[in-house]
C-alpha positions as CSV (number, residue, x, y, z in Angstrom):
1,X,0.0,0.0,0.0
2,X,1.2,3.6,-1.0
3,X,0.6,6.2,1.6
4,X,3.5,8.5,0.9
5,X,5.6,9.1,-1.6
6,X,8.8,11.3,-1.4
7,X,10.1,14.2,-3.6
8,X,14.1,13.6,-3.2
9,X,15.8,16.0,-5.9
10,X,18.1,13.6,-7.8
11,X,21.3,16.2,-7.9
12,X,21.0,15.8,-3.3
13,X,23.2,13.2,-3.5
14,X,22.8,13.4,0.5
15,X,19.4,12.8,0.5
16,X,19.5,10.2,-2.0
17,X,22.1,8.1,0.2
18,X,19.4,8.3,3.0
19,X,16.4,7.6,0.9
20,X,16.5,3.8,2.0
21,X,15.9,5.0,6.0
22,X,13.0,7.4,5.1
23,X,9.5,6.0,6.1
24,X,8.0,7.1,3.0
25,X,6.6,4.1,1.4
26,X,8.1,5.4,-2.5
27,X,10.6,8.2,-3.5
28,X,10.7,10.2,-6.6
29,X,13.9,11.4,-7.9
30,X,13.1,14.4,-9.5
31,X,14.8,15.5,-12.8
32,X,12.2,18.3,-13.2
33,X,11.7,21.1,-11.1
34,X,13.7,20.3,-7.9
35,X,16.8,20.4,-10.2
36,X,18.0,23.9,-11.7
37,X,18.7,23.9,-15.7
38,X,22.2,23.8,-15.3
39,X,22.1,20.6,-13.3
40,X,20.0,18.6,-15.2
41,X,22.6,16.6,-16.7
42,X,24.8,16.0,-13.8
43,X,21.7,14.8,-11.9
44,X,20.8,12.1,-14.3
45,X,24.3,10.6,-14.6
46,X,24.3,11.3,-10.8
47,X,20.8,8.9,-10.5
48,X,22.8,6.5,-12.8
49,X,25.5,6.0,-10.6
50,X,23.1,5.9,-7.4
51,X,20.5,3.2,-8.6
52,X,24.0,1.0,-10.3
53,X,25.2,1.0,-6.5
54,X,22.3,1.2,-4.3
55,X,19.4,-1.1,-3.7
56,X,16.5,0.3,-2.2
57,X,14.4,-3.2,-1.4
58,X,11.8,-2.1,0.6
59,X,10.8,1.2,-1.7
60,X,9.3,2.4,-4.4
61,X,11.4,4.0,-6.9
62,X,10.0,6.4,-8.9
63,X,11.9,8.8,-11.3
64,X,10.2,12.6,-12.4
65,X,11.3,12.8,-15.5
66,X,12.3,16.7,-17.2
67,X,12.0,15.1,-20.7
68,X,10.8,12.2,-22.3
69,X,14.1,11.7,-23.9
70,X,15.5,11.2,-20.7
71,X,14.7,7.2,-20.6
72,X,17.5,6.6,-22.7
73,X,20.0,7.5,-20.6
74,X,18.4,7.1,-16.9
75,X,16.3,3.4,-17.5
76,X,17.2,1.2,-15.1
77,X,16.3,-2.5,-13.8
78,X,15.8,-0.3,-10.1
79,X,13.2,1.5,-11.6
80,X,9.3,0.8,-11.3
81,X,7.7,3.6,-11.9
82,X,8.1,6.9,-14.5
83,X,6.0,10.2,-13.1
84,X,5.6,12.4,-16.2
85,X,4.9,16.2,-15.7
86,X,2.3,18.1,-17.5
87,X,1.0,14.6,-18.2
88,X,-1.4,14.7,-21.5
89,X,-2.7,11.8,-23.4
90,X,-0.3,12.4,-26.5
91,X,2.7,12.5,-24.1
92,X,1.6,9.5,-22.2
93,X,1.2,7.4,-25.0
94,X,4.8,8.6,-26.4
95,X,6.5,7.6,-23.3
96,X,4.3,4.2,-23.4
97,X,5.6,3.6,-26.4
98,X,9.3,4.6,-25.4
99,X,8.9,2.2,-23.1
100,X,8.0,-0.5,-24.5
101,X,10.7,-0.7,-26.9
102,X,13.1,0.2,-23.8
103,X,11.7,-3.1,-21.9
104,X,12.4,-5.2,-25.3
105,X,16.0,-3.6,-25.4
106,X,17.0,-4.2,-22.1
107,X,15.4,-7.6,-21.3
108,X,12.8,-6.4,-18.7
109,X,11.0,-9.1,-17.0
110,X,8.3,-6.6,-15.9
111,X,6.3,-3.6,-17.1
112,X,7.5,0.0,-16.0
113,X,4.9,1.8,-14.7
114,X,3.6,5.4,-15.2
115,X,2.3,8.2,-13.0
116,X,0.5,10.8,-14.9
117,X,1.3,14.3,-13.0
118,X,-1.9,16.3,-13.4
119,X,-0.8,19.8,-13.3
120,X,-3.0,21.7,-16.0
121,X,-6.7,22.9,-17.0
122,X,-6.4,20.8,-20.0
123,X,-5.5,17.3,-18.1
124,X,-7.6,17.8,-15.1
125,X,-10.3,17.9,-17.7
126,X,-9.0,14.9,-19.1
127,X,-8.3,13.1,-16.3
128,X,-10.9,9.8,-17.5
129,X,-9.4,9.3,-20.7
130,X,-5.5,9.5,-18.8
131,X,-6.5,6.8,-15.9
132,X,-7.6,4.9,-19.0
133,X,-4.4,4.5,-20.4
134,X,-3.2,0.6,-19.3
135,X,0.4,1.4,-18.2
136,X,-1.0,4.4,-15.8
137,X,-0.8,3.1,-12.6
138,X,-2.0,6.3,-11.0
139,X,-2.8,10.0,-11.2
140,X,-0.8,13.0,-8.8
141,X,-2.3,16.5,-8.4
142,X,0.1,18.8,-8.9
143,X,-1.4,21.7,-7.6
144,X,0.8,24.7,-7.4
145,X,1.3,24.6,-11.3
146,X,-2.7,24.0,-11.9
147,X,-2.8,27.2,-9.8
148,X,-0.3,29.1,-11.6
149,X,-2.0,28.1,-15.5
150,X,-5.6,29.4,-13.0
151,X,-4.1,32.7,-11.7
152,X,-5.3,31.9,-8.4
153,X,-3.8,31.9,-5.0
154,X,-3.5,28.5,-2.9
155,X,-4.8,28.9,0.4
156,X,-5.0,26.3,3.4
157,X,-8.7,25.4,2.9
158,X,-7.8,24.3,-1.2
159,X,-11.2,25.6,-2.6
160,X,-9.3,27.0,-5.6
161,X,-8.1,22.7,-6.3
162,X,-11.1,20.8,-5.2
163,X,-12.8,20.2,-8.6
164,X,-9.5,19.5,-9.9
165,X,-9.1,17.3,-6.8
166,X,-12.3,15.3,-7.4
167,X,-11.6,14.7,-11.1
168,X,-8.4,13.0,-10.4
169,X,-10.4,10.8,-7.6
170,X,-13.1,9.7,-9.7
171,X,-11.3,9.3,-12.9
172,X,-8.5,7.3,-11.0
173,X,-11.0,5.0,-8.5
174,X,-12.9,4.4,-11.8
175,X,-10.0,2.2,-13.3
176,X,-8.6,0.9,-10.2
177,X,-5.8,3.5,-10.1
178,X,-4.1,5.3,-7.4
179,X,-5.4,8.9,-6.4
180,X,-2.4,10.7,-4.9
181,X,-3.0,14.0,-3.2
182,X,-0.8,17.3,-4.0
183,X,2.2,18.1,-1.8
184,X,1.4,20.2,1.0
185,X,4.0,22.9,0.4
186,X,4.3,24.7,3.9
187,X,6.7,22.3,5.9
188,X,6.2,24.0,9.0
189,X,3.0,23.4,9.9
190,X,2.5,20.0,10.7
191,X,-1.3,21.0,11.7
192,X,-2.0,22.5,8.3
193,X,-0.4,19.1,6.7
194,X,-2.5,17.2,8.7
195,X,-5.7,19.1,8.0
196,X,-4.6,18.8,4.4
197,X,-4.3,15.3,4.4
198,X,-7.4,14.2,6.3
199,X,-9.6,16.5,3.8
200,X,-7.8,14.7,1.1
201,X,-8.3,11.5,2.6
202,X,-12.2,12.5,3.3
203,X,-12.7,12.8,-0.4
204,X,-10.8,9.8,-1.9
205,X,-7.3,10.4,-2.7
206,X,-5.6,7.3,-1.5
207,X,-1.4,8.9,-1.4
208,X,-0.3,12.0,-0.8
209,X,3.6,13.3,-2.0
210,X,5.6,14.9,0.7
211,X,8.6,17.6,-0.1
212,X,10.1,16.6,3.3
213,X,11.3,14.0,5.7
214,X,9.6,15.4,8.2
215,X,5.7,15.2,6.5
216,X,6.0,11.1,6.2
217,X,4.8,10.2,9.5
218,X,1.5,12.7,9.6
219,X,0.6,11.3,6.2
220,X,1.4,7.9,6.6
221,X,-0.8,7.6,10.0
222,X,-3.8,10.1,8.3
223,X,-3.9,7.4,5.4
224,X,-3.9,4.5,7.8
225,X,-7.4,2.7,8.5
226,X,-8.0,3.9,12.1
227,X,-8.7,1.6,14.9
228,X,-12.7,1.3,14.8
229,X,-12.3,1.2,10.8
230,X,-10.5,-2.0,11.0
231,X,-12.4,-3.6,14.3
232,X,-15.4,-2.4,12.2
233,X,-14.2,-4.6,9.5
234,X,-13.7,-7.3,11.3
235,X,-16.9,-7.4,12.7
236,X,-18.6,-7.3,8.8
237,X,-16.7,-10.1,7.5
238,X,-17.1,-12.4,10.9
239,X,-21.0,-11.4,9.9
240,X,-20.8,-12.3,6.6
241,X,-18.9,-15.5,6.9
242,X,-22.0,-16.5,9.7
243,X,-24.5,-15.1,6.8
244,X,-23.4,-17.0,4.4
245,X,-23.1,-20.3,5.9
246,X,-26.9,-19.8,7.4
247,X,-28.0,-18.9,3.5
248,X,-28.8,-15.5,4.4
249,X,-28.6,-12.7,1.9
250,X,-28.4,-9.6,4.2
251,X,-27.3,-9.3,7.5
252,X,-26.9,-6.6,9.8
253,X,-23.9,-4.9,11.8
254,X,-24.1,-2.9,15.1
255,X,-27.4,-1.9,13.3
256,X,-26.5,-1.2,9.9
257,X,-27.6,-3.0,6.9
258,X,-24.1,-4.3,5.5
259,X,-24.1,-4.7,1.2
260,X,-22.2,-5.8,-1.2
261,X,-20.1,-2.5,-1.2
262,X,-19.7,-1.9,2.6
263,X,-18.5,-5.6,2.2
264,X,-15.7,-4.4,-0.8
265,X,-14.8,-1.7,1.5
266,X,-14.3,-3.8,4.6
267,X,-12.1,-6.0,2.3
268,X,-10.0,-3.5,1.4
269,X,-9.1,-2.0,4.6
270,X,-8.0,-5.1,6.1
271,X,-6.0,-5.6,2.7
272,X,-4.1,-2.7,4.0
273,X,-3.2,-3.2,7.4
274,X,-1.9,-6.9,5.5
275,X,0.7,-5.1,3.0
């Protein structure tokens, strides 16, 4: 399960040495914006060297690309997953094709993901037809460029991003996909992170991608089933296991009705505290 995923800027080579101790459960090495022009280069050979040397077992790497064209030089076995910026149909289905010949080239015994960052009108807008796409694994909110391309202000409450937050939910739930929250850019105020998160949790996102050590642990708990979630649970499929082997087609818990999709959900949350 994905709870948090970590921006760590791929010319750090600090912070890419203590990626593995992090308790974020993916990191993105960022080619894009967390590396100046000047340093793009360097940072790629830089995240050659790293992933030739250093196995990260226990994470999920993810790469931000700055370029298509970077996959030829930064594809590596270490890799899972590709997060394109200003993610669009046409670009997606480039880099899935890019890929594809890469995985042929290379010998790949697996398929390389891809995380479409959704960071303008246009692909917030097209947000169904992008979770469509079969190597998309998931959809990411990147909010401060949607509310650059808006002219609008962020603020703490996020009115200005919750349509564009919605459309990422329901066009990634409807294809299975993961809905990862925007990073929550203040890293001083843990009680604004929090707050952030919960809402986001509240209305579906799933992730949420941290620009700092030190945001991991309030997302990671936020995005955790919480105690009476998972007793809940319990309780529904204990129910259902005595339901079914009376014949019965409905059965109630503590009171409420239980259905087919209270019974999914229960599933799920005890799938999680599993991983």
């Amino acid at each position: 399960m994905i709870r948090s995923l970590l921006f760590i800027p791929a010319n750090h080579p600090g912070m890419m040495q203590n990626a593995d101790i992090f308790n974020a459960d993916a990191v993105i090495f960022d080619l894009e914006d967390g590396v100046i022009i000047t340093e793009k280069d360097a940072a790629k050979d830089l995240l050659v060297s790293f992933l030739n040397h250093f196995h990260m077992h226990h994470k999920k790497i993810i790469v931000r690309i700055n370029d298509i064209n970077d996959i030829d030089h930064i594809i590596n076995p270490n890799i899972k997953t590709i997060l394109l910026p200003k993610a669009n149909e046409e670009s997606l289905l480039l880099l899935d094709k890019k890929l594809t010949s890469l995985e042929k080239k290379i010998k790949l015994d697996y398929h390389i993901d891809i995380i479409a960052l959704i960071e303008t009108p246009e692909s917030v807008l097209n947000a169904l037809n992008i979770a469509k796409i079969e190597r998309v694994s998931g959809l990411l909110l990147g909010a401060e460029d949607l509310a650059t391309h808006l002219s609008v202000e962020r603020t703490l409450e996020g009115k200005e991003i919750e349509f564009a937050r919605n459309m990422v939910i329901y066009a990634a739930k409807s294809y299975q996909k993961d809905a990862i929250d925007t990073p929550y850019t203040n890293t001083n105020n843990q009680d604004g992170l929090a707050f952030d998160t919960k809402h986001a949790k509240s209305i579906g996102m799933n992730a949420k991608a941290c620009i700092h050590p030190n945001q991991i642990d309030i997302v990671n708990e936020i995005f955790m089933p919480t105690k009476e979630e998972i007793e809940f649970a319990h309780k529904i499929m204990i129910a259902k296991e005595k339901a079914d082997q009376e014949g019965l087609g409905a059965f109630s818990v503590d009171g409420k009705m239980i259905d087919q999709p209270i019974i999914t959900r229960a599933k799920h949350i005890l799938e999680k505290i599993k991983e």
